[in-house]
SEMARLUM-79160 format. One record per residue (C-alpha): residue in three letters; residue number from 1; x, y, z. Coordinates in nm, 2 decimals, always signed. Layout:
BEGIN
<site residu="ALA" num="NUM" xx="X" yy="Y" zz="Z"/>
...
***
This chain:
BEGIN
<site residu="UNK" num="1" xx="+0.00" yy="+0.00" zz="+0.00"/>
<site residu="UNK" num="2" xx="+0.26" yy="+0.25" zz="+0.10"/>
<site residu="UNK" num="3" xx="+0.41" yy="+0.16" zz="-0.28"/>
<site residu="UNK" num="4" xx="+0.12" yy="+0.28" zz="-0.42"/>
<site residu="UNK" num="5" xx="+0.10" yy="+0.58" zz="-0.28"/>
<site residu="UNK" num="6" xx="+0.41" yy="+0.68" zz="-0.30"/>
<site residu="UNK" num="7" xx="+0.34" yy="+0.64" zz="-0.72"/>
<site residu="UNK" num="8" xx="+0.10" yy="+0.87" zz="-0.69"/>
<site residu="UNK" num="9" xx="+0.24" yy="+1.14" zz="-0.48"/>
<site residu="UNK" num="10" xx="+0.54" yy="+1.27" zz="-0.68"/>
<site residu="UNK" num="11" xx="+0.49" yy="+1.66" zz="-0.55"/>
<site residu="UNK" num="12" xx="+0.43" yy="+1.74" zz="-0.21"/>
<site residu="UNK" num="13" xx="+0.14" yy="+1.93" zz="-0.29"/>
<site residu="UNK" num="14" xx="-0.01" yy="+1.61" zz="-0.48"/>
<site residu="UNK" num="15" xx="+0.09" yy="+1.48" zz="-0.11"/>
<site residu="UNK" num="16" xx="-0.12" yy="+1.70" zz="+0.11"/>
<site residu="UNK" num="17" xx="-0.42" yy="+1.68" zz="-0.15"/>
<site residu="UNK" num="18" xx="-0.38" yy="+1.27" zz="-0.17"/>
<site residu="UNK" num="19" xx="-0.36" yy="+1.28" zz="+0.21"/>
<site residu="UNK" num="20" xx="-0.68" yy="+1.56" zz="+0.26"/>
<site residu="UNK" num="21" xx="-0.89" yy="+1.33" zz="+0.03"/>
<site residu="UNK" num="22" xx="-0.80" yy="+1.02" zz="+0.22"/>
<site residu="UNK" num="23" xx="-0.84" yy="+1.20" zz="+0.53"/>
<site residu="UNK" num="24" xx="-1.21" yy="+1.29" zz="+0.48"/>
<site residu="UNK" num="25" xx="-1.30" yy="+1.03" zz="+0.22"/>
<site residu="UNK" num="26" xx="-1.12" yy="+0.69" zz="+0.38"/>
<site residu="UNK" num="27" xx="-1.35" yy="+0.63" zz="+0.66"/>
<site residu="UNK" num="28" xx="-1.65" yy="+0.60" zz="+0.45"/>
<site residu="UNK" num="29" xx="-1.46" yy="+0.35" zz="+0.22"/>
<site residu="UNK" num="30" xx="-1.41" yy="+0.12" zz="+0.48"/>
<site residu="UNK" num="31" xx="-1.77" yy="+0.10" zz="+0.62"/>
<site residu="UNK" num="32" xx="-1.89" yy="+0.08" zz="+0.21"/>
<site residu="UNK" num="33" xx="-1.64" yy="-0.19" zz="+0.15"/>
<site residu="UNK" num="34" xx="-1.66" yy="-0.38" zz="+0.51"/>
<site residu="UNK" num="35" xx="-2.08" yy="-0.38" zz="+0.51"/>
<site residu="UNK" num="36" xx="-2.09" yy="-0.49" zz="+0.08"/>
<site residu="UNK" num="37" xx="-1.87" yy="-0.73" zz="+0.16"/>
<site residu="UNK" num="38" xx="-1.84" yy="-0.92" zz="+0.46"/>
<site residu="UNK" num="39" xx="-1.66" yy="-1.18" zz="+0.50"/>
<site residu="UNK" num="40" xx="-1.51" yy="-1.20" zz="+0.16"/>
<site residu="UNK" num="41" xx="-1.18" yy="-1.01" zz="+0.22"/>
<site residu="UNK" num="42" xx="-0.95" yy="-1.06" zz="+0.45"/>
<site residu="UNK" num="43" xx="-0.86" yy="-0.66" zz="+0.66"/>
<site residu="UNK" num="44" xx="-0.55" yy="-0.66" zz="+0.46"/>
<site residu="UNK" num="45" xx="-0.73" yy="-0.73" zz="+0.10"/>
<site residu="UNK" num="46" xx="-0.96" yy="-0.47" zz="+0.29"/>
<site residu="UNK" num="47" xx="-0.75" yy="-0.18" zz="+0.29"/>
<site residu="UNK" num="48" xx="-0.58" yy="-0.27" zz="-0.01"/>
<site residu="UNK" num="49" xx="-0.91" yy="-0.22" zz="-0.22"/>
<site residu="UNK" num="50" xx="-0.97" yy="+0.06" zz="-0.01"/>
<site residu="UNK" num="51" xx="-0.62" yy="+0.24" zz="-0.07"/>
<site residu="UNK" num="52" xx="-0.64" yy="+0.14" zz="-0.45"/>
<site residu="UNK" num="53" xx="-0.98" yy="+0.34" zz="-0.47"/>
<site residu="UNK" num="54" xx="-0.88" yy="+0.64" zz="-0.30"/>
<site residu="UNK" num="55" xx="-0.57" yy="+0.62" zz="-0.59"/>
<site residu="UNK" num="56" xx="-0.80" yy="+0.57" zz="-0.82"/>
<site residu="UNK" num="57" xx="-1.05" yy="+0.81" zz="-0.72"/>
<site residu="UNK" num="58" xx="-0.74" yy="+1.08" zz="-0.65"/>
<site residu="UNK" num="59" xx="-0.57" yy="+1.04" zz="-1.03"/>
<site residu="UNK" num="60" xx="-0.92" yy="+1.05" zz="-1.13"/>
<site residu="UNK" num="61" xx="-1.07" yy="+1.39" zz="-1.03"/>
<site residu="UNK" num="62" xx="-1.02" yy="+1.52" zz="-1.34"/>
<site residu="UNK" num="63" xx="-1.35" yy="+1.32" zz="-1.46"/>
<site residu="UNK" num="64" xx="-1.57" yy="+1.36" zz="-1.14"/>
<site residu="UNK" num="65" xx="-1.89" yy="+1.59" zz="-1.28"/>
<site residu="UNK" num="66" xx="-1.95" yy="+1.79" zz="-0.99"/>
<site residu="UNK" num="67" xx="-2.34" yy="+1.78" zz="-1.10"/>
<site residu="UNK" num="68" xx="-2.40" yy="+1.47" zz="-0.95"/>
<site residu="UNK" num="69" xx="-2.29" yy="+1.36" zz="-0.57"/>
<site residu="UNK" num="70" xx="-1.88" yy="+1.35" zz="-0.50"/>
<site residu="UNK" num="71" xx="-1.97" yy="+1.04" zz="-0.26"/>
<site residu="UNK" num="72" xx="-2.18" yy="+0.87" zz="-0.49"/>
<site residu="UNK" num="73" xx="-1.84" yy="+0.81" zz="-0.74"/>
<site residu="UNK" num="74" xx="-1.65" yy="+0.76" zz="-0.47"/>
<site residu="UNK" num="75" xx="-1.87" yy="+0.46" zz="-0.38"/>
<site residu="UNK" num="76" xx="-1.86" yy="+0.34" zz="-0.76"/>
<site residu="UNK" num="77" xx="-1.53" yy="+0.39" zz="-0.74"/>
<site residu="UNK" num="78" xx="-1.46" yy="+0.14" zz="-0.43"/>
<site residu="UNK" num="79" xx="-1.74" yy="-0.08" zz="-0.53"/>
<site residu="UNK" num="80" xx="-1.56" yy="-0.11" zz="-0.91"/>
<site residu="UNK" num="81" xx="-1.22" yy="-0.23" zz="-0.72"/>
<site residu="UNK" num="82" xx="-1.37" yy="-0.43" zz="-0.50"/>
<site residu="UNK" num="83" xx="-1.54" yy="-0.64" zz="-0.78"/>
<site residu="UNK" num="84" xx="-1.24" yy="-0.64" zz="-0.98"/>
<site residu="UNK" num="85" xx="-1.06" yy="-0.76" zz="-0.73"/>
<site residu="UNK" num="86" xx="-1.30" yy="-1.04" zz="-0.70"/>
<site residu="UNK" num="87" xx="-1.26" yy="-1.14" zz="-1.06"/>
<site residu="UNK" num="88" xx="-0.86" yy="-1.10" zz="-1.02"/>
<site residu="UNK" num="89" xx="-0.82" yy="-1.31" zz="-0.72"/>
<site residu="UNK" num="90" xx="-1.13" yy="-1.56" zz="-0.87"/>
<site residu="UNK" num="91" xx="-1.31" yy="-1.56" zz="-0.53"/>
<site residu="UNK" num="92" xx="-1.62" yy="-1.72" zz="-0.55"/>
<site residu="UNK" num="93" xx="-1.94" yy="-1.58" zz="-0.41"/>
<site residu="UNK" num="94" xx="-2.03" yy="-1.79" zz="-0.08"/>
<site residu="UNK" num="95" xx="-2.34" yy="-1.75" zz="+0.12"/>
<site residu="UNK" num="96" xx="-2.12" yy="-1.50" zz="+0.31"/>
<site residu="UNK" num="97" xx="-2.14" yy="-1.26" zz="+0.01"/>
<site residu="UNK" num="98" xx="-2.38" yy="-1.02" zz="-0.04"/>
<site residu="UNK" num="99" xx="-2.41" yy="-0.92" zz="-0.39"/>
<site residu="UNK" num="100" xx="-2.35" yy="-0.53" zz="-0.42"/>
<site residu="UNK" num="101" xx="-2.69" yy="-0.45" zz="-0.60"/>
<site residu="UNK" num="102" xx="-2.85" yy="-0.75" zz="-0.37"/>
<site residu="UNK" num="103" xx="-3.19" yy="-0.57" zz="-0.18"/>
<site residu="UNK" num="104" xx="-3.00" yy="-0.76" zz="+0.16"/>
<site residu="UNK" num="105" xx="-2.72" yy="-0.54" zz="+0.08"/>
<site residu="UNK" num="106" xx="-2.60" yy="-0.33" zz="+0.42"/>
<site residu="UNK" num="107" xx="-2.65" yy="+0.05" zz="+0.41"/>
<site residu="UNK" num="108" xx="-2.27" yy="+0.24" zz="+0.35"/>
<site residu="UNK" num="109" xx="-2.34" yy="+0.45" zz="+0.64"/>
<site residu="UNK" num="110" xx="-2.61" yy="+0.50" zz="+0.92"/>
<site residu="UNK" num="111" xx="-2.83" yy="+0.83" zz="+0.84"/>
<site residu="UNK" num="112" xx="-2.64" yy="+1.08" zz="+1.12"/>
<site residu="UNK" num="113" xx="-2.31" yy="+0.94" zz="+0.93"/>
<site residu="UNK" num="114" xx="-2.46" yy="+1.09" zz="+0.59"/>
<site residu="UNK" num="115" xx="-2.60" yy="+1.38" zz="+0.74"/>
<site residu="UNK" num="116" xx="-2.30" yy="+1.45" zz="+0.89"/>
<site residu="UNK" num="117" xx="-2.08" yy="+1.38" zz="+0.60"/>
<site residu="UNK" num="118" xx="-2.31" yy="+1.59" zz="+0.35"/>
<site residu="UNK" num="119" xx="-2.29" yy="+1.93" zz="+0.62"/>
<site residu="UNK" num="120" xx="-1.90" yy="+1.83" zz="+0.63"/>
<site residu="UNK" num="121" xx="-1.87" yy="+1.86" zz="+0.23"/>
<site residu="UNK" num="122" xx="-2.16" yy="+2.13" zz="+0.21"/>
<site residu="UNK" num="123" xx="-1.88" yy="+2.37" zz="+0.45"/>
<site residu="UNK" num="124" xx="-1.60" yy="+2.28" zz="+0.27"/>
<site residu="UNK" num="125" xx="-1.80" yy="+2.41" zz="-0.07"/>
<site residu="UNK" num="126" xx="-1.91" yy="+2.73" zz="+0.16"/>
<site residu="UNK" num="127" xx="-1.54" yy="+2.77" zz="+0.27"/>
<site residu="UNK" num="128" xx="-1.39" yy="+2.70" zz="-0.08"/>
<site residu="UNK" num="129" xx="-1.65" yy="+2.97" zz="-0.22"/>
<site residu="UNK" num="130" xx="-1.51" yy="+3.21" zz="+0.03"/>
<site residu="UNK" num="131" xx="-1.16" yy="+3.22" zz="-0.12"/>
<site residu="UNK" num="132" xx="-1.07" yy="+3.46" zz="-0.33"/>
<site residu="UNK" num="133" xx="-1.12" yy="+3.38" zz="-0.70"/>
<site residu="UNK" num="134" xx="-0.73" yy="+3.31" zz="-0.71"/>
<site residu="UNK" num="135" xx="-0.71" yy="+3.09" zz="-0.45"/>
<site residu="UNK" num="136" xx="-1.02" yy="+2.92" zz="-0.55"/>
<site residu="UNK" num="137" xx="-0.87" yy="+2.91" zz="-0.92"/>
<site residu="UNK" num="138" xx="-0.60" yy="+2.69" zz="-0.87"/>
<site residu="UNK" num="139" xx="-0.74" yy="+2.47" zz="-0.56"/>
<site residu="UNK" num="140" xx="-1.02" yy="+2.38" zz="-0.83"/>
<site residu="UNK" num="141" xx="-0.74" yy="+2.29" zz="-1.12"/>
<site residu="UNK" num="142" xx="-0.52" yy="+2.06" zz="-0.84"/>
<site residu="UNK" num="143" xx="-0.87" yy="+1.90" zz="-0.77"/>
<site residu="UNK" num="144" xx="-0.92" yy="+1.86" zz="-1.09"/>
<site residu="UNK" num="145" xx="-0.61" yy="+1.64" zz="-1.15"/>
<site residu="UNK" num="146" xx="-0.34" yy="+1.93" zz="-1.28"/>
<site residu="UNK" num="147" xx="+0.02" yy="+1.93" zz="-1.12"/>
<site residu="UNK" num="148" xx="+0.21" yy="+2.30" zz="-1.05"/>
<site residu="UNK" num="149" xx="+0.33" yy="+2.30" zz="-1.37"/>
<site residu="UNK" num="150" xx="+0.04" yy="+2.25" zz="-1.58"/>
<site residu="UNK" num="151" xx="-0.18" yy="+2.52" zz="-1.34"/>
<site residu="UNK" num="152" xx="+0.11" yy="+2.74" zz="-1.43"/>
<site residu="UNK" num="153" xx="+0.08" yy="+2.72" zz="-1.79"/>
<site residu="UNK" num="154" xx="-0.26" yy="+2.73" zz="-1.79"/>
<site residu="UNK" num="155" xx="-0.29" yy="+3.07" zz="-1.55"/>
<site residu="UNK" num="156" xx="+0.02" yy="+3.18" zz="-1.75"/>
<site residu="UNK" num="157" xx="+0.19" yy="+3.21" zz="-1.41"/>
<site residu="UNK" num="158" xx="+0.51" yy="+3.09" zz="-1.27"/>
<site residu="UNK" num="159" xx="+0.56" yy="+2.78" zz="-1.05"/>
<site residu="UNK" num="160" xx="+0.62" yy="+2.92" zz="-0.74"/>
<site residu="UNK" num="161" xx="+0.35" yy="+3.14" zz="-0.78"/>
<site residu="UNK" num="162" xx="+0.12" yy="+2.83" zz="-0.78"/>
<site residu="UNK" num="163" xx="+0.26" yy="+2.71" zz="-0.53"/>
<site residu="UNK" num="164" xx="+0.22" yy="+3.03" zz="-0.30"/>
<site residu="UNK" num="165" xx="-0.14" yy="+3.01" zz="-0.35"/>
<site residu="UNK" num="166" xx="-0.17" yy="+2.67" zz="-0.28"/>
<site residu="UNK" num="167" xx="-0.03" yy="+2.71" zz="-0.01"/>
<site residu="UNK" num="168" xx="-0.20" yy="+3.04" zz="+0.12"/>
<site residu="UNK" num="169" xx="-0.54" yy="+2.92" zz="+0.00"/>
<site residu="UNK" num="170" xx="-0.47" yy="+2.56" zz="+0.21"/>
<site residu="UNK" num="171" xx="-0.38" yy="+2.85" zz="+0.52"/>
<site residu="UNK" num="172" xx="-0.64" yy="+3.05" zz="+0.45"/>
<site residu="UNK" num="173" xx="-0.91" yy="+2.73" zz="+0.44"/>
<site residu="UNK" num="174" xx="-0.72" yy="+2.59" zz="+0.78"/>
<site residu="UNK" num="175" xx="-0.81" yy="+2.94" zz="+0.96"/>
<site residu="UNK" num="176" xx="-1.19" yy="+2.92" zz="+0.84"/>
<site residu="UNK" num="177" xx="-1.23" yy="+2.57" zz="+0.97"/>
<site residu="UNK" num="178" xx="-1.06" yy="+2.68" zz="+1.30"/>
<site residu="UNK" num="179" xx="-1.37" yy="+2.92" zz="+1.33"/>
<site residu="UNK" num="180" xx="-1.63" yy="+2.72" zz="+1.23"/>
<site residu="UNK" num="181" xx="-1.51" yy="+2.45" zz="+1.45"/>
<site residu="UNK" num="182" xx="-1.51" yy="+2.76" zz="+1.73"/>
<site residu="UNK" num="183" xx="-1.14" yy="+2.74" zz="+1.81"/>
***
């Protein structure tokens, strides 16, 4: 696992954004991946299915349409692994198995878990909007899959300048949380 993300995370920047998605997003990966599939995976093919998604899902940003729910392709996103990781490893389904689209199927997360996840990614939007449009700019294009360089280009500014509102933006975002969390 630590291979894998250490192919992915060739900048520090790609770092910290790798490591904010895992942070917020990892949790309900586990809980979609343990309740779809109990007792079919052993806790080390567990988080390996669940660390390849949150790869997958990170070097794939660039295609997430923000018109539909961000935690509904996440879910596809560990649900596709998980399945092909069936068909890699040629487990067969046992009465232990519960089939991903099956109606016995276990909820991903107990109602107060999506509440609470939707208000979490509702005041990250709010804080995001609150940035200033070139803060906002290039958090959006690292989200969206670019690297330093290629935000540079696009913006028609230099590197470090990208990297100075990166950084200041990812300040600026820490400070708004600390007040919303009342601290």
């Amino acid at each position: 696992m630590k291979l894998a993300v250490r192919e992915t995370a060739g900048r520090k920047s790609d770092c910290k954004a790798f490591s904010e998605l895992s942070r917020r997003f990892r949790p309900a990966c586990v809980t979609f991946i343990s309740n779809k599939y109990v007792k079919v995976f052993s806790s080390e093919e567990m988080e390996d299915i669940v660390q390849e998604s949150m790869i997958k899902a990170y070097t794939g940003l660039a295609s997430y349409d923000s018109r539909f729910a961000f935690m509904t392709w996440l879910m596809r996103i560990c649900r596709n692994t998980a399945t092909d990781h069936i068909r890699k490893n040629k487990l067969l389904a046992t009465e232990d198995y519960i089939e991903p689209d099956s109606e016995k199927a276990a909820t991903v997360a107990s109602p107060e878990e999506t509440m609470i996840a939707a208000q979490e990614e509702d005041s990250f939007n709010r804080m995001i909007g609150m940035l200033s449009d070139s803060y906002r700019e290039v958090l959006k294009l690292q989200f969206g899959g670019m690297d330093c360089r290629q935000i540079a280009e696009k913006l028609s500014i230099s590197v470090a300048n990208v990297k100075t509102r990166l950084y200041r933006a990812r300040q600026e975002l820490a400070r708004m949380k600390g007040q919303s969390d009342g601290k």
